[in-house]
Backbone as a chain_set.jsonl record, in Angstrom:
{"seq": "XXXXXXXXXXXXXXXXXXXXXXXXXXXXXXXXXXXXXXXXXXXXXXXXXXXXXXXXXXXXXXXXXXXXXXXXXXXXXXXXXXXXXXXXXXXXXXXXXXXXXXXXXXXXXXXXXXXXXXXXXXXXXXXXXXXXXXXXXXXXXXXXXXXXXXX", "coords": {"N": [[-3.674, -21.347, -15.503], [-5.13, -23.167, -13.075], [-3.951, -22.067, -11.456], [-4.867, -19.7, -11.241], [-7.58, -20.435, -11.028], [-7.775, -21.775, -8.714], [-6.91, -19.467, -6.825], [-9.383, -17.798, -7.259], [-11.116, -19.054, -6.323], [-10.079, -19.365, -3.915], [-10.199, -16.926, -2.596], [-12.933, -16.056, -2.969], [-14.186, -18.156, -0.965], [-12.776, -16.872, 1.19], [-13.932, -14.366, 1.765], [-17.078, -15.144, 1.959], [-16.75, -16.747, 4.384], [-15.81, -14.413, 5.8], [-18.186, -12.913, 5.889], [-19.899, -14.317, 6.763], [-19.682, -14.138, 10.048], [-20.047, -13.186, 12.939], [-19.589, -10.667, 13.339], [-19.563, -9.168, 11.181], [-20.054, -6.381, 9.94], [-18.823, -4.598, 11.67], [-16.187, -5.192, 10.639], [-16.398, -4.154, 8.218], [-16.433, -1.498, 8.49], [-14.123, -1.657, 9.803], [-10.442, 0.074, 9.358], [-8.457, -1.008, 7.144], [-6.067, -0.329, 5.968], [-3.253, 1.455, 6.981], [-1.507, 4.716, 7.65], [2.034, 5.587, 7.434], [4.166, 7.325, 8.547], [4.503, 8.346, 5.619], [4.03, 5.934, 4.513], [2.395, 3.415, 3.53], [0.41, 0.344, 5.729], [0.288, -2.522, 5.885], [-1.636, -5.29, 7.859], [-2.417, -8.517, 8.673], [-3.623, -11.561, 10.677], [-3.548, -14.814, 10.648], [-5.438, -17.903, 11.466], [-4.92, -21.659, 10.737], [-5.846, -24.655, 10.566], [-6.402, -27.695, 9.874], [-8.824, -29.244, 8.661], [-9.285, -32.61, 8.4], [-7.199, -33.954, 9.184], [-6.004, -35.756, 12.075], [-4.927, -35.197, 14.804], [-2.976, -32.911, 13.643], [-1.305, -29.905, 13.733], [-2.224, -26.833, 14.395], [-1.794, -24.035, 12.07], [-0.45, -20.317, 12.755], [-0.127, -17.524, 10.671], [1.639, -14.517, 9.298], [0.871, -11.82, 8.005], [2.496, -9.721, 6.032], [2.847, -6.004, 4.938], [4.358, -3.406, 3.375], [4.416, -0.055, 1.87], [5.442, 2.395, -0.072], [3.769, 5.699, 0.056], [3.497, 7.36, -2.194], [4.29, 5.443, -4.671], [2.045, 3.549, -4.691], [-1.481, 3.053, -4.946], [-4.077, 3.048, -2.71], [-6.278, 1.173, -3.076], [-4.903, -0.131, -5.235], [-2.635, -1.581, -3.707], [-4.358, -2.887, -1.671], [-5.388, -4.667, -3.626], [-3.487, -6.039, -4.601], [-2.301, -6.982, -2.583], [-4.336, -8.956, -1.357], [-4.537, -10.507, -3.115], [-1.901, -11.978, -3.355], [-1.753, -12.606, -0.708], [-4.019, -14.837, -0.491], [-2.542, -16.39, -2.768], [0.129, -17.488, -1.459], [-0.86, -18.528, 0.786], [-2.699, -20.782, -0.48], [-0.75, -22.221, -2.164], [1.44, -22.427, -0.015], [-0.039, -25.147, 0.895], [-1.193, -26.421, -0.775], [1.131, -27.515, -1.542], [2.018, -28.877, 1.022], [0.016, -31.189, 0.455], [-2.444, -30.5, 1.076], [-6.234, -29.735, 0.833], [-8.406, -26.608, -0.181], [-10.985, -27.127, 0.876], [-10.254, -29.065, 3.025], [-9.205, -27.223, 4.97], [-9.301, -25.401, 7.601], [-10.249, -21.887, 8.577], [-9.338, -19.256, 10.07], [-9.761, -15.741, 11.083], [-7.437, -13.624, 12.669], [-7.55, -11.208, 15.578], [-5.176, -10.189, 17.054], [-1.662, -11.676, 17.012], [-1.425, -15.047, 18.361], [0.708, -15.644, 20.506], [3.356, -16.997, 18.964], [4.205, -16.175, 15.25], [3.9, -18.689, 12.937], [4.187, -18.783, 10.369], [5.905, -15.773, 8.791], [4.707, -13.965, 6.253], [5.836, -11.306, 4.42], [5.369, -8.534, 2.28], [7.515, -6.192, 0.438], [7.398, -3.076, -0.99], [8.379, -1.244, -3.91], [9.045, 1.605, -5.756], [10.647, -0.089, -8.117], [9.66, -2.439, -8.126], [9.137, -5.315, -6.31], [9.56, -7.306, -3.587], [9.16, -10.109, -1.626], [9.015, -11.823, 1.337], [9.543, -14.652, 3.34], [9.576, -16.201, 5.767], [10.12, -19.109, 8.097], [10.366, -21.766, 10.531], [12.106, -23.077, 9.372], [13.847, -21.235, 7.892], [14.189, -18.403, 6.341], [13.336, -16.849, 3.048], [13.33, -15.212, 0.386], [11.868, -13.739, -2.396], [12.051, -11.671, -5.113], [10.82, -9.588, -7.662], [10.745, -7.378, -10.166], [8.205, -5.231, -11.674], [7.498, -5.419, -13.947], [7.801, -8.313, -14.711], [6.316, -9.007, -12.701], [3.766, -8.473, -13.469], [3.847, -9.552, -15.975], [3.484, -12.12, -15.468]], "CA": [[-5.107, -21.251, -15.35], [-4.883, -23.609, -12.264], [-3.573, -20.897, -10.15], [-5.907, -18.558, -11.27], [-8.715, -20.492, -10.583], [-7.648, -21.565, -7.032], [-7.059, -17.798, -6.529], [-10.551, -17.158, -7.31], [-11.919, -20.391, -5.267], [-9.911, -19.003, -2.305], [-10.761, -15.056, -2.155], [-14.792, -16.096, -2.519], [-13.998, -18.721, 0.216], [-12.143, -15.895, 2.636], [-14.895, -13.339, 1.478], [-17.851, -15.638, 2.519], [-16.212, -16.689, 5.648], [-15.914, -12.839, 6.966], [-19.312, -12.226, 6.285], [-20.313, -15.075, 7.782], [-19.063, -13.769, 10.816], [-21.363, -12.072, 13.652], [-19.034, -8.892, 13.765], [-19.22, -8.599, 10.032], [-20.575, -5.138, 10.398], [-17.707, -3.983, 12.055], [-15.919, -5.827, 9.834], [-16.658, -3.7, 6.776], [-15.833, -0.445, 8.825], [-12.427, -1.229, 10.036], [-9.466, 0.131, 8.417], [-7.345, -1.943, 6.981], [-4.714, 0.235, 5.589], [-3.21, 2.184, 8.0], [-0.631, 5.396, 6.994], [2.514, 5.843, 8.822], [5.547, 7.994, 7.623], [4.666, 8.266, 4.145], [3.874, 4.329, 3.87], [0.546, 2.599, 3.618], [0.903, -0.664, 6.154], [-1.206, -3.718, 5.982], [-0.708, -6.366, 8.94], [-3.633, -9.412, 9.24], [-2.721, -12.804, 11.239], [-4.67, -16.255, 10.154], [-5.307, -19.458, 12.126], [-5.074, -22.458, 9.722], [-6.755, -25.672, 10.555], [-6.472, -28.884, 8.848], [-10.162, -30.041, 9.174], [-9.673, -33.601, 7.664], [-6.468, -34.848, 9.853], [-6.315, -35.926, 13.183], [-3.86, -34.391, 15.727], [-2.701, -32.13, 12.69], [-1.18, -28.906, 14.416], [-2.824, -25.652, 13.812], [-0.444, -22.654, 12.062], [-0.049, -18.895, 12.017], [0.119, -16.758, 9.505], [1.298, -13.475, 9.962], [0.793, -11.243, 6.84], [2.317, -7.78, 6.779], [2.98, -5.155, 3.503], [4.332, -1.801, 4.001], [4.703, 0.308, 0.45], [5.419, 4.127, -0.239], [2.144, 6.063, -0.677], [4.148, 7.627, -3.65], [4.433, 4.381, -5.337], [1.091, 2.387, -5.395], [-2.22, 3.461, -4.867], [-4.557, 2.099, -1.892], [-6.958, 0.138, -3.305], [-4.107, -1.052, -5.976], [-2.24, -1.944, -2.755], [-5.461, -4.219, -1.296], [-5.924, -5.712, -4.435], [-1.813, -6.753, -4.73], [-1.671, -7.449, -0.886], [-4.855, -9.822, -1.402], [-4.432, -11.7, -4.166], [-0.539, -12.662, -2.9], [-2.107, -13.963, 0.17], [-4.139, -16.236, -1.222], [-1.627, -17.344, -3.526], [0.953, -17.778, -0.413], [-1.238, -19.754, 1.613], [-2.568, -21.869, -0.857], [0.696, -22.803, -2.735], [1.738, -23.528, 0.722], [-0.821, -25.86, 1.457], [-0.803, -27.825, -1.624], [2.42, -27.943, -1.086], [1.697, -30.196, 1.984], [-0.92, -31.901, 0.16], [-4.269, -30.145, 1.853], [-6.989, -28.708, -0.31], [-8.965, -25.765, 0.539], [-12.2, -27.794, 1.767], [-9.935, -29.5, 4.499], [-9.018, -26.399, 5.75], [-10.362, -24.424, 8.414], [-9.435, -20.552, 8.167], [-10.023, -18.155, 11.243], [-8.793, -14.47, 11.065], [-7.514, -13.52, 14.177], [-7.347, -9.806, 15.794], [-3.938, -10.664, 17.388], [-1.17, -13.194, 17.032], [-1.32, -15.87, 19.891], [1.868, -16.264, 20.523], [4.847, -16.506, 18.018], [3.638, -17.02, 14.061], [4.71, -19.857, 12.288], [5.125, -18.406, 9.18], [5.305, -14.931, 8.231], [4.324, -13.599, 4.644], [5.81, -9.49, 4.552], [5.735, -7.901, 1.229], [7.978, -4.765, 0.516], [6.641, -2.886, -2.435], [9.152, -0.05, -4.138], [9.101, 1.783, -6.822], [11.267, -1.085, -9.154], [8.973, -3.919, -7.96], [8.129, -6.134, -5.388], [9.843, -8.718, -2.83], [8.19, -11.462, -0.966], [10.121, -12.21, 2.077], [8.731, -15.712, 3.551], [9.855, -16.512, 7.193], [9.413, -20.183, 8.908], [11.224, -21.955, 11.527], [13.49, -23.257, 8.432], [14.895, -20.035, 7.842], [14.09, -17.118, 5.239], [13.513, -16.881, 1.571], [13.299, -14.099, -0.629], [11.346, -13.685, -3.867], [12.056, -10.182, -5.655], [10.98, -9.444, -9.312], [10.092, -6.511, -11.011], [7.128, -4.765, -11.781], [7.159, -5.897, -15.325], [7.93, -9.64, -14.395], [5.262, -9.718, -11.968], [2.458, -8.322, -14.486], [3.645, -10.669, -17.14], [2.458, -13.531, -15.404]], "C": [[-5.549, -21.847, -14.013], [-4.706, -22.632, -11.188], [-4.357, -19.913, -10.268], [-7.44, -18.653, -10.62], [-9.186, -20.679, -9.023], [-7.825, -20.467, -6.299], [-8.464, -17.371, -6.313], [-11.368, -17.542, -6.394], [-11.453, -19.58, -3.766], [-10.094, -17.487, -1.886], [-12.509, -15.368, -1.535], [-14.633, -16.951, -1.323], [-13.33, -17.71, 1.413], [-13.277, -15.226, 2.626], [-16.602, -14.016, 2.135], [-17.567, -16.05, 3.803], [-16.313, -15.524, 6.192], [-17.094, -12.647, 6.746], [-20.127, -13.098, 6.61], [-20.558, -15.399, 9.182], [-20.172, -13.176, 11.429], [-20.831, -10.671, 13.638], [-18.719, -8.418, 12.321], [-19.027, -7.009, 9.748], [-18.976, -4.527, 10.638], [-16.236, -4.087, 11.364], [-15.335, -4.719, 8.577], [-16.082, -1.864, 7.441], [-14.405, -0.372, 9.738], [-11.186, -0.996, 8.505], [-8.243, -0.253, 8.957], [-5.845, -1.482, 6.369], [-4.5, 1.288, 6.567], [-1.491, 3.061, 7.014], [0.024, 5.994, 8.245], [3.794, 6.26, 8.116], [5.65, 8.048, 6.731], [5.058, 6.943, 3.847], [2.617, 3.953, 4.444], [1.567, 0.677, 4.328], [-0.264, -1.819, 6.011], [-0.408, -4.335, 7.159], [-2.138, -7.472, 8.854], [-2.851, -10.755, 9.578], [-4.198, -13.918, 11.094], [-4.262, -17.377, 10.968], [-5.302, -20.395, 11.032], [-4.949, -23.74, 10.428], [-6.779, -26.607, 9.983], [-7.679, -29.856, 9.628], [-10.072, -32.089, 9.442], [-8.169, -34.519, 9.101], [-6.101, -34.534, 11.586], [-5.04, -35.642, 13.782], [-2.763, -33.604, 15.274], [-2.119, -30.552, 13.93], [-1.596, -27.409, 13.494], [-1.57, -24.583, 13.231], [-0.515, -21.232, 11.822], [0.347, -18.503, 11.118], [0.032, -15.459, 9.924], [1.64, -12.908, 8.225], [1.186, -10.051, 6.69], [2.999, -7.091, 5.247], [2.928, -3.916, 3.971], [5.489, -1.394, 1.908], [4.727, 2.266, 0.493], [4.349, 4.475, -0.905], [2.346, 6.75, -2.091], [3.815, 6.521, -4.925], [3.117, 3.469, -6.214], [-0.119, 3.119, -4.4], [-3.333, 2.709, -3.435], [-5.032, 1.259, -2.274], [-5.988, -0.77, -4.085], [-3.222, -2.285, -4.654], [-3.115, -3.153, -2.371], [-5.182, -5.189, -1.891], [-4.634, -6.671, -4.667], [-1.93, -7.789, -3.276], [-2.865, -8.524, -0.52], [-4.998, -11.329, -2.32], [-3.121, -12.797, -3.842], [-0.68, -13.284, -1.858], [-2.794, -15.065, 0.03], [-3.664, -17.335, -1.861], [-0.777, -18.215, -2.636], [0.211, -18.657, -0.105], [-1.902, -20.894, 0.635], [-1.561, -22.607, -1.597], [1.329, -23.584, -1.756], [1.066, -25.041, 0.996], [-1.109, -26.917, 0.67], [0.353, -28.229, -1.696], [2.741, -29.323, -0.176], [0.562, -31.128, 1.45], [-2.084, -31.383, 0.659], [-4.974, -29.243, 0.706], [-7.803, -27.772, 0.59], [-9.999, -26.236, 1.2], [-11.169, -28.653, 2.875], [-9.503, -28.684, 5.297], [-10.062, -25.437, 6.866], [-9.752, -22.434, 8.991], [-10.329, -19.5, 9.04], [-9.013, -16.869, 11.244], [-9.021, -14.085, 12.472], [-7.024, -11.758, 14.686], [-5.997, -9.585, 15.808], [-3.365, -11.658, 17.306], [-1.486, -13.973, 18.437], [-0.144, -16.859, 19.984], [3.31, -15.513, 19.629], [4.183, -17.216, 16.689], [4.729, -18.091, 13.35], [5.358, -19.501, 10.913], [4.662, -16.867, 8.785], [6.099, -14.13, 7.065], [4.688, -12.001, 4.774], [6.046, -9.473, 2.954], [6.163, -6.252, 1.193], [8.201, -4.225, -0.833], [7.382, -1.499, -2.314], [9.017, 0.298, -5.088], [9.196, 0.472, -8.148], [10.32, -2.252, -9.032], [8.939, -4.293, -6.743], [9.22, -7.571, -4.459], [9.134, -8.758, -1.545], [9.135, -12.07, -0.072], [9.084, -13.892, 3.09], [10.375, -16.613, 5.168], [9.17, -17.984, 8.053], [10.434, -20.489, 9.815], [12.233, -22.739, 10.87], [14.291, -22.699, 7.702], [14.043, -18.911, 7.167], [14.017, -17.393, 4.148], [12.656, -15.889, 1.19], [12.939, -13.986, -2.036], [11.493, -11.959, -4.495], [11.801, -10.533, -7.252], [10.322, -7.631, -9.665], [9.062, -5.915, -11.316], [6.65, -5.633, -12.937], [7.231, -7.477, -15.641], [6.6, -9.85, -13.929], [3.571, -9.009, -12.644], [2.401, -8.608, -15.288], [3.087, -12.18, -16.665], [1.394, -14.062, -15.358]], "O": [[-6.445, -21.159, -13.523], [-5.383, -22.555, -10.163], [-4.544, -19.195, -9.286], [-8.177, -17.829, -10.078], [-10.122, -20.242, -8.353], [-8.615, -20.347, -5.362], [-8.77, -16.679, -5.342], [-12.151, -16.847, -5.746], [-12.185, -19.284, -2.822], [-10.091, -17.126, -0.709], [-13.087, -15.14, -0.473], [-15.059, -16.32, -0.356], [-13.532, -18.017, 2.588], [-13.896, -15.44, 3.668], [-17.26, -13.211, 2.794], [-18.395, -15.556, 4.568], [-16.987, -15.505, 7.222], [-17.466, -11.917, 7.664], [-21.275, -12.697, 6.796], [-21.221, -16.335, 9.629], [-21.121, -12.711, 10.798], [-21.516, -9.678, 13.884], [-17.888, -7.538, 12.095], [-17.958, -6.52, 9.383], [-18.209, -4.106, 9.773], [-15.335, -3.261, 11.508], [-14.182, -4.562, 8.176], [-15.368, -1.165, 6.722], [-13.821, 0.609, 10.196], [-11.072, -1.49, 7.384], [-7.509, -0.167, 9.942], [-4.805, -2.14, 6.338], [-5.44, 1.973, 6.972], [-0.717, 2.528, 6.219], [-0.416, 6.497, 9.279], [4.348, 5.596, 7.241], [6.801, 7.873, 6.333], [6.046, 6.644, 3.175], [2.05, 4.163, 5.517], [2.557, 0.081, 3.902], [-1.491, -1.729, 6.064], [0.77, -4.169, 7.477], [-3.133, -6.784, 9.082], [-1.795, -11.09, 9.041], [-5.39, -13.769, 11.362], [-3.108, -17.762, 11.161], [-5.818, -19.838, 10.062], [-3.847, -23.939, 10.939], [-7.557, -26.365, 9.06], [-7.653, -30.675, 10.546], [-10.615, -32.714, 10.353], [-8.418, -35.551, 9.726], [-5.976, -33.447, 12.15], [-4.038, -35.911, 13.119], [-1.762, -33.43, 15.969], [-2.784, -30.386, 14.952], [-1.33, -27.084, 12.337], [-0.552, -24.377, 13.892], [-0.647, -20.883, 10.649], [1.286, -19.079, 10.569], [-0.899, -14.987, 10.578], [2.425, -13.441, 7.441], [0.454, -9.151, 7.104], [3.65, -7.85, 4.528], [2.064, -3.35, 4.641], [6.386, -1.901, 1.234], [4.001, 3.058, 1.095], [3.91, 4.008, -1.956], [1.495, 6.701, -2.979], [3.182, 6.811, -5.94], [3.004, 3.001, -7.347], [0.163, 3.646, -3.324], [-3.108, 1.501, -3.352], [-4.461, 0.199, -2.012], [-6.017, -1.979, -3.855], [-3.24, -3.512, -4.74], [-2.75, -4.293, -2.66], [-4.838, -6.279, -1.435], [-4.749, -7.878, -4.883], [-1.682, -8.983, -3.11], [-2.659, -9.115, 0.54], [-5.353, -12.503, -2.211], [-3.178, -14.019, -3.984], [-0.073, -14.338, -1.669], [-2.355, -16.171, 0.343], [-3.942, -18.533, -1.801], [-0.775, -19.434, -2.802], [0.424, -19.753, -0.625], [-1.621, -22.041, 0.983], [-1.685, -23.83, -1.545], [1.736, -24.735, -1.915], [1.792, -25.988, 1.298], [-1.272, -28.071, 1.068], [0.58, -29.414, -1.936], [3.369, -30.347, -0.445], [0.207, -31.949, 2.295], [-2.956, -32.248, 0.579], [-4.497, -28.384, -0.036], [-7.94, -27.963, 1.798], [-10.071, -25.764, 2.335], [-11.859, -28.812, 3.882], [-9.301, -29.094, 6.44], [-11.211, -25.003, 6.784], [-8.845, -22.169, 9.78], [-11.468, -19.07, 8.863], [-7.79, -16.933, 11.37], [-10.014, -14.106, 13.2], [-6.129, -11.202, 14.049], [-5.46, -8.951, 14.9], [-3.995, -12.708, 17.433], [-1.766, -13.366, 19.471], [0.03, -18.055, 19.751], [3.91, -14.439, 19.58], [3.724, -18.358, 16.715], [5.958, -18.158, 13.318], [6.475, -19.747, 10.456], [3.494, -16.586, 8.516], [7.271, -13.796, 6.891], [3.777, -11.335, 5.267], [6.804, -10.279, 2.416], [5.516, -5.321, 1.672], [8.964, -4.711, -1.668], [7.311, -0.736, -1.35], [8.767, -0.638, -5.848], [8.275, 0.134, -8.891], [10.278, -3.033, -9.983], [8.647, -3.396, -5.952], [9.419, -8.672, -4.972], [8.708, -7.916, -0.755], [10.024, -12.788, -0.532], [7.878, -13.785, 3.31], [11.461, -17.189, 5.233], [8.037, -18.004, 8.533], [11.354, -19.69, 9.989], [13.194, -23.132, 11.53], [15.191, -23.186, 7.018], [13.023, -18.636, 7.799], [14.69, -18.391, 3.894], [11.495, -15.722, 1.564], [13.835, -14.166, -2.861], [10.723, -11.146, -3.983], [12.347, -11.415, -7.914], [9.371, -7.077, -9.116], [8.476, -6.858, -10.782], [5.67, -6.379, -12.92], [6.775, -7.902, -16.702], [5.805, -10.619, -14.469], [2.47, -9.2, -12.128], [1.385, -8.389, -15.947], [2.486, -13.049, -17.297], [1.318, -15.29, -15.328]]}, "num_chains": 1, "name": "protein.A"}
């Protein structure tokens, strides 16, 4: 229930943030799924901010999901490829101890630079892995369709 509710805390917190934004507008008419060889791609890259501590280093997030248009539907796609980022970054983040009010969360057009950590999901028929990239190596989450809609 915990994770659910965070989930919820941190979508309305991303969702008020972008339209908080002066280029909301434009915002609402870019597309975000893009179709490329018979696969729907997502890509978005996040600044992350630790409001509360002092000479704290800022980190990338690079987010990317590429799925067969066969497979999963667009909007189903969004709604998968949004909810798992939320989860990702805040799991990480309590992880380190930070709550979402000490954070500071800027979506950025382009990376700047090289990302610190990046989040790809590769969505197939059978299910779903979560490949998770930092500068302490790789790790791999795969389950199932039926795993990951029992939880």
């Amino acid at each position: 229930m915990t994770k659910i509710m965070s989930s919820v805390l941190l979508i309305l917190f991303f969702t008020l943030s972008l339209f908080g934004q002066n280029d909301s507008h434009a915002k609402l008419h870019e597309q975000i799924v893009k179709e490329d060889n018979g696969k729907y791609i997502m890509e978005d890259f996040t600044l992350v901010k630790n409001k509360k501590a002092s000479g704290a280093k800022s980190l990338q997030f690079k987010f990317y999901a590429e799925a067969p248009i066969e497979v999963i539907g667009r909007d189903n796609l969004v709604s998968l490829y949004s909810t798992y980022n939320v989860f990702m970054l805040m799991t990480m983040m309590q992880g380190a101890g930070v709550t979402i009010t000490d954070l500071e969360i800027e979506d950025l057009d382009e990376m700047i630079g090289a990302a610190d950590v990046e989040i790809t999901y590769y969505i197939a028929k059978s299910g779903l892995q979560i490949q998770i990239k930092t500068d302490q190596g790789t790790n791999r989450i795969t389950e199932t369709w039926e795993k990951v809609f029992k939880k």
